[in-house]
N, C-alpha and C positions, 0 to 999 in steps of 0.2 A: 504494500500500500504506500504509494507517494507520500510524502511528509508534510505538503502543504494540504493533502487531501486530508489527512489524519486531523492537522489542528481545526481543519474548519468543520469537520464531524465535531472536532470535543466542541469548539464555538454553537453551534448549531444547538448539541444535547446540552451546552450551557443557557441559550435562548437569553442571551443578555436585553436583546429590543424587543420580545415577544410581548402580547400585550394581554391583560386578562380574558380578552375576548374569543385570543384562539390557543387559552390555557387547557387543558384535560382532554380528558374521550369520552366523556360523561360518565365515565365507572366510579364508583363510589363503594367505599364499603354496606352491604346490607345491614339492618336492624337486626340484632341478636335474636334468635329465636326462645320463644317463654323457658322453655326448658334448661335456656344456658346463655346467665346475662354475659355482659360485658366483660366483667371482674373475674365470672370464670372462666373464661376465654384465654383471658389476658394470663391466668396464673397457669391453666394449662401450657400457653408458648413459652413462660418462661421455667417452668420447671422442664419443659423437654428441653431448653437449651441448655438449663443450668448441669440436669445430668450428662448432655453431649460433653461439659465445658470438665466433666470429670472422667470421660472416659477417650476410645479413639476410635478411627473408622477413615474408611475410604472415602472417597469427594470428586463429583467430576463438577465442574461451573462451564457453563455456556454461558457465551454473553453475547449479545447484539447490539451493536450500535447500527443506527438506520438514521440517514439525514440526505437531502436533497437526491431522493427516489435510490439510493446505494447504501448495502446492506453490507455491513463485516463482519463475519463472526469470530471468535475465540474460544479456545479449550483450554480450560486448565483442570490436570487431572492429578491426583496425587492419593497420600495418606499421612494423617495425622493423629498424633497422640496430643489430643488436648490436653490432656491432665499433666503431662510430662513436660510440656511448651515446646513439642519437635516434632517435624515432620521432614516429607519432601514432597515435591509436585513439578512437574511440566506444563510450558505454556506454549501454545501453538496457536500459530496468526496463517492461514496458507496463502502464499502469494506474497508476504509481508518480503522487505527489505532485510529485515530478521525475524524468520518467522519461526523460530523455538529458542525456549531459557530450559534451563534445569533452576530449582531455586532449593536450596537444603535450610531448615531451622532448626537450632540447635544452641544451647549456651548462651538465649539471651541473642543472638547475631543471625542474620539473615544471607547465606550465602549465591551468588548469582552466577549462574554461567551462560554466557550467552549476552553479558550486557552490553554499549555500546560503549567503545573505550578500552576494554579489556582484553585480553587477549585468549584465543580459542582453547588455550588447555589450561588456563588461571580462573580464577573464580575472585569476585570480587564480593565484599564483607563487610557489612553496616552495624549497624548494632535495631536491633529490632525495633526500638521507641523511638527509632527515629525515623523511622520511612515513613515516606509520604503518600496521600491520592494527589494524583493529577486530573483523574475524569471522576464525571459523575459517576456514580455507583458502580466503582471499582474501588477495591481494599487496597492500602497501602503493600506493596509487592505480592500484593495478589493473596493474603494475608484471612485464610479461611473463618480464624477466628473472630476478627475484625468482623466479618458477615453476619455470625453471631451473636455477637455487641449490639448491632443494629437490628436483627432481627429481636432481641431481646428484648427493645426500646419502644417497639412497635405499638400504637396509642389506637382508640378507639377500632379496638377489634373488635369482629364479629363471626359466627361460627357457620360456613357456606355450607356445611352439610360434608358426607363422607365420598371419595373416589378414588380410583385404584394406582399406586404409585408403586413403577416396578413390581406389577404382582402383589402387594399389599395393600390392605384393605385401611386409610388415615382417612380423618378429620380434617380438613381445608379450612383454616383462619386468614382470615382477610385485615387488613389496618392500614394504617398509613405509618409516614415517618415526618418528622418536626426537622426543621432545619436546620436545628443545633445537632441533630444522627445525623443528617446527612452530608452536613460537612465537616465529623468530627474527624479529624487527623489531614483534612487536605491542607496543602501545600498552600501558602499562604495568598501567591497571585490566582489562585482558582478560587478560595472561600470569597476573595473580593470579587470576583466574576461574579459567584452565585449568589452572593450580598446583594449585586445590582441589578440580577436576574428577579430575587424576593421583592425588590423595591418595585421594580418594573411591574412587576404584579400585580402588586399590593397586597400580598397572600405570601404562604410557604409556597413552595413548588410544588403539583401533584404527585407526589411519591410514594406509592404503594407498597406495602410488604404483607406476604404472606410464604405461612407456615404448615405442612402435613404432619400431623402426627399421629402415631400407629396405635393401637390394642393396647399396646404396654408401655406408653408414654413416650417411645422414642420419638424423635425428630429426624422425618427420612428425605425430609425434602422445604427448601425456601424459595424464595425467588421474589426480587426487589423491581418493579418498574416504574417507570417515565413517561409518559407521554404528552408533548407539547407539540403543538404547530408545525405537524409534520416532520419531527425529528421523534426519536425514541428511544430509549437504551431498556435492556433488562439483562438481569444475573440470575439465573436458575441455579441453585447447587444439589443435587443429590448426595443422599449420602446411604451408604452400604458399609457392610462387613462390621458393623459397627460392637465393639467389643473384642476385635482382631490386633494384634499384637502389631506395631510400626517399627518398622526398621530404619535407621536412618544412618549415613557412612558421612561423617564430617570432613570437612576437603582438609588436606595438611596445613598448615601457616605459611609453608614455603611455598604452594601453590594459589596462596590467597593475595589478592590488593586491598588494601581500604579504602571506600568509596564515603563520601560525604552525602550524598547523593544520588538516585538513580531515576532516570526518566525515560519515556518510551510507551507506546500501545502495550506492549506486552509486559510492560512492569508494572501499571496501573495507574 
């Protein structure tokens, strides 16, 4: 993907001159149904995350960005042990300029292969509370738990009823996100973007999150969208295997750089 085509996708799903008029897609969250107010809604998604945020599992995120009639997609697929703070994952753009990262987390540090600047058999090394979002609804380096955080945050849920995920029979919660989640950890010249995007409005931005959860509380499935004036973004994560063992192989020190910073479509 061209690099001016890229920034003016993230312009576009930032919608800084959009006007309230051609804000939403008129989806809204539904009214709770008698059986299951708001409150227990809300405690449902976050007890499924809080116990995700103590175990581990597999993860694949699709993400879509879609702005002036051109659609891009991304994979990022890995496995993480939340309880431990480590994982690994791969990210793939096809057609990209650079279209795959290896990314390893481990000891607090986020390690990247694949970034721009680096070298092909070096791995570059941030320290993990420091990475940043660059786009909308994308986690700082791609940062599963970060997904998490936000789906945990999610305000004026409601319960859409049950349907089938990967074979599993979950509960589908519906909410929104406030714009203090949804620009928590971006990078400081995009939260001003999206600062002028709110004002522009006169509202938050319409950002939707919603949550599958299974028979026995897990959390098997989220997915965050966007839609304004003909631009859109969304992150769907599945999650599997969940309670399966994570492996994770830490790159040497003598094969690492340390980066201050990392930027790019595929780093988020």
């Amino acid at each position: 993907m061209p690099r001016p085509l890229v920034l003016a996708v993230a312009a576009a799903l930032l919608c800084v001159g959009c006007s309230a008029a051609h804000a939403g897609n008129g989806d809204k969250p539904a009214a709770a149904s008698p059986s299951e107010s708001s409150s227990d809604s809300r405690s449902a998604v976050r007890a499924a995350v809080a116990a995700l945020r103590e175990d581990s599992a597999g993860f694949r995120q699709e993400i879509e960005l879609e702005g002036e009639s051109e659609v891009y997609g991304l994979t990022v697929t890995g496995g993480f042990d939340f309880a431990a703070d480590k994982g690994h994952l791969a990210v793939d753009l096809p057609g990209g300029a650079i279209d795959h990262s290896d990314q390893v987390f481990a000891n607090g540090k986020i390690y990247i292969n694949g970034a721009q600047g680096v070298g092909e058999d070096a791995w570059g090394v941030m320290p993990r509370d420091k990475a940043e979002a660059h786009y909308l609804l994308r986690p700082p380096l791609n940062d599963p738990e970060h997904v998490l955080q936000q789906i945990a945050a999610m305000r004026k849920i409601s319960r859409e009823g049950e349907e089938n995920v990967q074979g599993v029979r979950a509960v589908h919660y519906r909410g929104i996100l406030d714009h203090r989640i949804v620009t928590r950890r971006m990078a400081p010249d995009v939260r001003t973007r999206m600062n002028q995007a709110r004002d522009a409005l006169g509202s938050d931005l319409p950002v939707f999150a919603d949550a599958w959860v299974d028979g026995r509380g897990r959390l098997v499935q989220t997915r965050m969208s966007v839609n304004m004036s003909r631009t859109r973004a969304t992150l769907t994560m599945t999650l599997a295997d969940i309670g399966e063992p994570v492996r994770v192989t830490v790159p040497r020190a003598a094969d690492t750089v340390p980066l201050t910073k990392v930027g790019g479509i595929l780093n988020g």
